[in-house]
C-alpha positions as a LaTeX table, in Angstrom:
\begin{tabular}{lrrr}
\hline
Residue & $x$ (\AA) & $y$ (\AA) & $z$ (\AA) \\
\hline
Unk1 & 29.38 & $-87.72$ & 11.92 \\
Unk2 & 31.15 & $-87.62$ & 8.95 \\
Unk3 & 32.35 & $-91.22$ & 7.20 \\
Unk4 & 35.49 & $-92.24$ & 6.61 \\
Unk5 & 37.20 & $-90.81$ & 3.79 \\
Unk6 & 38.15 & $-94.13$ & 1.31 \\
Unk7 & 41.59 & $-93.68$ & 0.00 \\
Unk8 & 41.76 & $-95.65$ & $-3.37$ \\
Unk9 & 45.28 & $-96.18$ & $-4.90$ \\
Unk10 & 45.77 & $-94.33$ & $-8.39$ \\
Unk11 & 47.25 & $-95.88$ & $-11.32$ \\
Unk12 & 50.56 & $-95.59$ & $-12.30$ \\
Unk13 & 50.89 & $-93.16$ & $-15.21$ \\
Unk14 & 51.92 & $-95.36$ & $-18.30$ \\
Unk15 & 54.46 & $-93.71$ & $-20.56$ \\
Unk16 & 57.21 & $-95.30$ & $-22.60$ \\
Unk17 & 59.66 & $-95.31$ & $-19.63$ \\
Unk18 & 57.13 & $-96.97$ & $-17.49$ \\
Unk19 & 56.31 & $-99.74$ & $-20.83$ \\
Unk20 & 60.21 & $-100.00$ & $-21.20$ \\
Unk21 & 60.69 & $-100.63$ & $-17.12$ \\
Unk22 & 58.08 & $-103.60$ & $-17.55$ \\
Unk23 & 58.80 & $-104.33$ & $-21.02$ \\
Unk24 & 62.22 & $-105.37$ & $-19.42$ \\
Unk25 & 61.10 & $-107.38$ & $-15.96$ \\
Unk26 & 59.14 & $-109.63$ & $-18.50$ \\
Unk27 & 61.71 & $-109.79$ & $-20.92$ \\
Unk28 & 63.96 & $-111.06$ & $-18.47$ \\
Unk29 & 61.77 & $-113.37$ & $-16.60$ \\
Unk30 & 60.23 & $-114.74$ & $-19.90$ \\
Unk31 & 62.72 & $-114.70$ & $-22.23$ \\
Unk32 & 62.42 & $-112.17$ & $-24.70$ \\
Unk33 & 60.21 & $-113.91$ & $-27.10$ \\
Unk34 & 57.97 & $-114.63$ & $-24.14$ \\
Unk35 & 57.23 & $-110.86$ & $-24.41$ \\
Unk36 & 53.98 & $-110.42$ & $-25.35$ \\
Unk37 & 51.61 & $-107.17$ & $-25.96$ \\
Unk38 & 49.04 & $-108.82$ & $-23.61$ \\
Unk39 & 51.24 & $-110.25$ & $-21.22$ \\
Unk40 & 53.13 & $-106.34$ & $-20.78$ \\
Unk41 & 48.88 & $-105.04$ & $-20.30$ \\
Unk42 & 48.55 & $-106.81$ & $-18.05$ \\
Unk43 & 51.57 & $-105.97$ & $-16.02$ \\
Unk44 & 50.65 & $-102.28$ & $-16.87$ \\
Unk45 & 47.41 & $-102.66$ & $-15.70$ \\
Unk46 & 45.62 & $-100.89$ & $-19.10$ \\
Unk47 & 43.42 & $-103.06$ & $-21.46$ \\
Unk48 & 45.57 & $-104.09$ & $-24.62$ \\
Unk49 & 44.05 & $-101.96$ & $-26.87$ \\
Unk50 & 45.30 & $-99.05$ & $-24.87$ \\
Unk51 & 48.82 & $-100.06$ & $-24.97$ \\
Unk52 & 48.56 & $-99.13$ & $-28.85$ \\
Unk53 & 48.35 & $-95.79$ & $-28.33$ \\
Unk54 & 51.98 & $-95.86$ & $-26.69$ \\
Unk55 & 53.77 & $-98.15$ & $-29.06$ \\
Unk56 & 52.73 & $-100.04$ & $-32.64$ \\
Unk57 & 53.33 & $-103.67$ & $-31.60$ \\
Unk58 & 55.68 & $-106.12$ & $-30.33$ \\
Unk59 & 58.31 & $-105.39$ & $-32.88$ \\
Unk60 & 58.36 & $-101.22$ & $-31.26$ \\
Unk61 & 58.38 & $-102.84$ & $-27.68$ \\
Unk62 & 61.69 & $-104.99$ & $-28.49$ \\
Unk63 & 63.10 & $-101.74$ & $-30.41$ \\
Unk64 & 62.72 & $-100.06$ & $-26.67$ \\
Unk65 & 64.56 & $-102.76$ & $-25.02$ \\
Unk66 & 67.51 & $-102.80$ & $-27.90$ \\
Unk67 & 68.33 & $-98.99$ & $-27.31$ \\
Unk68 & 67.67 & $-99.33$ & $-23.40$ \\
Unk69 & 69.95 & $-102.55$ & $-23.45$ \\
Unk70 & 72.73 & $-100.86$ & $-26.08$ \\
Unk71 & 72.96 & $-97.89$ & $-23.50$ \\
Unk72 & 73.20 & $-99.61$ & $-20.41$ \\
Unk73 & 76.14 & $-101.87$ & $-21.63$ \\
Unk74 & 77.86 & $-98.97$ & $-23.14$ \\
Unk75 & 77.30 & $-97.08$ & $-19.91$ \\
Unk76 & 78.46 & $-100.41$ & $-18.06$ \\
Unk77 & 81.43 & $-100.79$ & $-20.20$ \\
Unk78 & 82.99 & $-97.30$ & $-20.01$ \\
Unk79 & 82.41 & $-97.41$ & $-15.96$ \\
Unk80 & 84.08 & $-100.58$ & $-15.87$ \\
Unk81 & 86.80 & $-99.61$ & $-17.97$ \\
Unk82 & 87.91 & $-96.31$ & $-16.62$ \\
Unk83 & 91.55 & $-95.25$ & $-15.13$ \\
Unk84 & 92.30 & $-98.91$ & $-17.32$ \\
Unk85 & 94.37 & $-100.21$ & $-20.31$ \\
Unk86 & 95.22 & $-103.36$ & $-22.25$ \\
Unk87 & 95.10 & $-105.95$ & $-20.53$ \\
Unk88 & 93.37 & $-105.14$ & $-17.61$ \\
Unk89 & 90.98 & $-102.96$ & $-19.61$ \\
Unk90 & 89.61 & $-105.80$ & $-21.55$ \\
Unk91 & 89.52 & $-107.81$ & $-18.92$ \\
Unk92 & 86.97 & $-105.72$ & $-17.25$ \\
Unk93 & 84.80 & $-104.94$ & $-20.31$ \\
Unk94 & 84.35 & $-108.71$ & $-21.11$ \\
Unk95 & 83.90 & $-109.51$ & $-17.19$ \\
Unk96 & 81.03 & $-107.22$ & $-17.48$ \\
Unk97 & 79.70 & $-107.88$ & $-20.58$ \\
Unk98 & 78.89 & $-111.23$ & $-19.64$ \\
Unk99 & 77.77 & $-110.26$ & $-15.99$ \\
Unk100 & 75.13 & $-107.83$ & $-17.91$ \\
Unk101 & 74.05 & $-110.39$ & $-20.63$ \\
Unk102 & 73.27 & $-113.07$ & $-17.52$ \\
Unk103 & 71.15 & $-110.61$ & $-15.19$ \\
Unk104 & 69.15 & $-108.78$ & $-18.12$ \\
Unk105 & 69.38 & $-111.78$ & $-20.15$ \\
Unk106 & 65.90 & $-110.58$ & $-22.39$ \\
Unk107 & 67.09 & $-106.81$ & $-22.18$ \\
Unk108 & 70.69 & $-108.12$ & $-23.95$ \\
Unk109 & 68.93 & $-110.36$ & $-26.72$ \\
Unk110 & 67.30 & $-107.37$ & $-27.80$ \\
Unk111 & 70.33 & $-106.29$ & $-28.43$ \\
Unk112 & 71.64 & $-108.47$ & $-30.49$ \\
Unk113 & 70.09 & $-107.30$ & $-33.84$ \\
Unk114 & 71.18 & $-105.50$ & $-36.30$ \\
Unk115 & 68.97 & $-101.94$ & $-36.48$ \\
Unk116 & 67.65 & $-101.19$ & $-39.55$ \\
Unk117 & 69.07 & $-98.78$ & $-41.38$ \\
Unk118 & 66.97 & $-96.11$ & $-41.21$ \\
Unk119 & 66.41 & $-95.96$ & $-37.88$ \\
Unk120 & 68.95 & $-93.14$ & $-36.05$ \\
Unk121 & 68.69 & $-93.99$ & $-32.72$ \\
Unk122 & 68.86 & $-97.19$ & $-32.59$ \\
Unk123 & 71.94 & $-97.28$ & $-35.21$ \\
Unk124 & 73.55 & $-94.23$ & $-33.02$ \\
Unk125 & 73.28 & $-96.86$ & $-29.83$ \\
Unk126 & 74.98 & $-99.55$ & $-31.70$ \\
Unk127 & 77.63 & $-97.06$ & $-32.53$ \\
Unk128 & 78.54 & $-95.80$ & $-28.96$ \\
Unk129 & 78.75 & $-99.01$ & $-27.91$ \\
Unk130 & 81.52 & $-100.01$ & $-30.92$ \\
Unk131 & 83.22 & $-96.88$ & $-30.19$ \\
Unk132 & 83.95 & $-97.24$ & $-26.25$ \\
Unk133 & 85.08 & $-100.76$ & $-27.43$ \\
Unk134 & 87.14 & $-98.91$ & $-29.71$ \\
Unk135 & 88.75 & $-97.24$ & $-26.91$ \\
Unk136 & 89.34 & $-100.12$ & $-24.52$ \\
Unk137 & 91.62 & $-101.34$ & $-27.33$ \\
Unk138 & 93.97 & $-98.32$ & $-28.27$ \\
Unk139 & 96.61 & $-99.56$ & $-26.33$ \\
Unk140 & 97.39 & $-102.23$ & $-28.92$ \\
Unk141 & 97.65 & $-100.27$ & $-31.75$ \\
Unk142 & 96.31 & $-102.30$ & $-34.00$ \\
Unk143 & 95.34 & $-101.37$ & $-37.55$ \\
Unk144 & 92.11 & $-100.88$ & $-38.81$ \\
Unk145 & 91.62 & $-104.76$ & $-40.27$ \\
Unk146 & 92.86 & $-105.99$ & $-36.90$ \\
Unk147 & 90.50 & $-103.95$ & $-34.81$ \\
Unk148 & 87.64 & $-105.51$ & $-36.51$ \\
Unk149 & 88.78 & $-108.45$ & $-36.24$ \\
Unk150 & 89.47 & $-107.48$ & $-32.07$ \\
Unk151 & 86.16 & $-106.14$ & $-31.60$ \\
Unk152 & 84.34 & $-109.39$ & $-33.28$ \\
Unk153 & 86.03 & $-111.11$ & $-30.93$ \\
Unk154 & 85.11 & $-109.57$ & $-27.50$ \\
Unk155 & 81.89 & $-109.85$ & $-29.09$ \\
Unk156 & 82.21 & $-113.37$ & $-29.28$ \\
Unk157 & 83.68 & $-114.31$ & $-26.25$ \\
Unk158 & 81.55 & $-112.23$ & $-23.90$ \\
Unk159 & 78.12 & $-113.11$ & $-25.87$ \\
Unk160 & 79.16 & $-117.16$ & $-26.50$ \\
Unk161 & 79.68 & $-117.86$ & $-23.11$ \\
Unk162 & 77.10 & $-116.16$ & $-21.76$ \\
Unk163 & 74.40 & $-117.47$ & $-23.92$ \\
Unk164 & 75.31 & $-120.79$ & $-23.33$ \\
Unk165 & 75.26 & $-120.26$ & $-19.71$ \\
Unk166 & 71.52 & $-118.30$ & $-20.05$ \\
Unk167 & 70.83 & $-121.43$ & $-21.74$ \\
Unk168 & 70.60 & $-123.65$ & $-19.36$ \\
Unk169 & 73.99 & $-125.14$ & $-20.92$ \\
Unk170 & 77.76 & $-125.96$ & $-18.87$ \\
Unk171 & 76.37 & $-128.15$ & $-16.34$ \\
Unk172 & 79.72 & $-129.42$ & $-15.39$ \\
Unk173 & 81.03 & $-128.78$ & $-11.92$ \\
Unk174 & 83.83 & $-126.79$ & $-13.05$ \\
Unk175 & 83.60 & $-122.94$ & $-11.96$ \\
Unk176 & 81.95 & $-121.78$ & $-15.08$ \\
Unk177 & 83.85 & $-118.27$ & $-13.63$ \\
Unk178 & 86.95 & $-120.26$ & $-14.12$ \\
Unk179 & 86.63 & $-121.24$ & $-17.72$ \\
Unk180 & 85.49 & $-117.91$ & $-18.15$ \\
Unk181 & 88.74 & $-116.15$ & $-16.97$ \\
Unk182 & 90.44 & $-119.04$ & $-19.13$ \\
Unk183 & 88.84 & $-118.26$ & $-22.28$ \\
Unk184 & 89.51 & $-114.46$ & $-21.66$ \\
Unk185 & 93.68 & $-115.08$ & $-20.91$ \\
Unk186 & 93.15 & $-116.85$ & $-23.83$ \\
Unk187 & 92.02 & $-114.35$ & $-26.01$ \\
Unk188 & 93.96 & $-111.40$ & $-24.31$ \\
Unk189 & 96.77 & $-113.75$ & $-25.53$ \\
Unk190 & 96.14 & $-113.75$ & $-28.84$ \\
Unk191 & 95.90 & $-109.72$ & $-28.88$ \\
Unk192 & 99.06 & $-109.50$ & $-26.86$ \\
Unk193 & 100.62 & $-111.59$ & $-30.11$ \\
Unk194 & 98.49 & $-109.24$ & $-32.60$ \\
Unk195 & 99.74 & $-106.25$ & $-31.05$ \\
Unk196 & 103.79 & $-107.35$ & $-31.19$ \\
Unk197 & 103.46 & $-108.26$ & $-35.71$ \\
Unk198 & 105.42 & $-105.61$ & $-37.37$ \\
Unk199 & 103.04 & $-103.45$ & $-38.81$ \\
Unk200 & 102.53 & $-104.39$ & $-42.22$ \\
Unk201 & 103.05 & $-100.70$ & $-44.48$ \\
Unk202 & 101.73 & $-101.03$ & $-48.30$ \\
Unk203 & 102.61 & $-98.60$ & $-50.80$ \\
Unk204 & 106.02 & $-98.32$ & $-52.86$ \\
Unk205 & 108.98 & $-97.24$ & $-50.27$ \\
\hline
\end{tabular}
């Protein structure tokens, strides 16, 4: 009689998707700077050593999550911002922005660096993002100063308010989604006045 054939479970293959996948559960659960090399081993299942041979350290793992994160926003904010304009267009890029930054909150502080600058990829994610952010704004024409000005502001809105709330911060029984939507009529507001100055020509006439 023959015996039972034992099935035995084999490991997951580990490759830098499968590192950035649990690189980004722990980053999220943890906080990103309770990311650890051992800690992500562990949840790999390989001895720490071996996770060297797939990345250099810590500093490569977050580098992962910053082009991962950088993509997935972009990706989030041109989905979310389709068939849209002006108002209504930033409207739905700063509604998601701050949905994303809350349920990936260690994937999004990754983010938030600035790449060095000899590093392609990473600088080329940053850019894509800035660029569909570009394009949610057209309809204002604003000028080149101005749109820098615009674009540090979404920024601002959208990451302030959500890393306050990721804080543990606005504990007040007031719909935090309410003062959310105010701040954003508020700033929407101050483009709508932006976009109505007489464009300012220099240059003898």
């Amino acid at each position: 009689m023959k015996a039972a054939s034992v099935r035995r479970s084999v490991p997951a293959k580990v490759d830098l998707d499968r590192i950035r996948q649990e690189a980004s559960a722990l980053a999220n659960r943890l906080g990103l700077d309770g990311l650890s090399m051992n800690a992500l081993a562990e949840a790999l299942n390989i001895r720490t050593p071996s996770l060297y041979s797939h990345v250099s350290g810590i500093d490569d793992v977050r580098r992962l999550l910053a082009i991962h994160g950088l993509e997935e926003l972009e990706h989030t904010a041109a989905r979310v911002t389709i068939g849209k304009s002006g108002r209504d267009a930033v409207r739905a890029l700063l509604i998601a922005h701050r949905a994303f930054a809350g349920k990936n909150s260690g994937v999004y502080a990754a983010t938030i660096p600035t790449p060095p600058r000899d590093d392609a990829e990473w600088r080329s994610a940053v850019d894509r993002l800035n660029e569909t952010c570009r394009a949610v704004l057209q309809g204002y024409a604003l000028g080149e100063p101005e749109t820098i000005h615009a674009l540090r502001g979404l920024r601002s809105v959208a990451h302030g308010f959500a890393s306050l709330e990721t804080s543990g911060a606005l504990k007040n029984p007031v719909s935090r989604d309410e003062s959310f939507i105010w701040l954003v009529d508020a700033f929407l507001e101050v483009l709508d006045n932006m976009a109505r100055r007489p464009r300012q020509h220099l240059g003898n006439r």
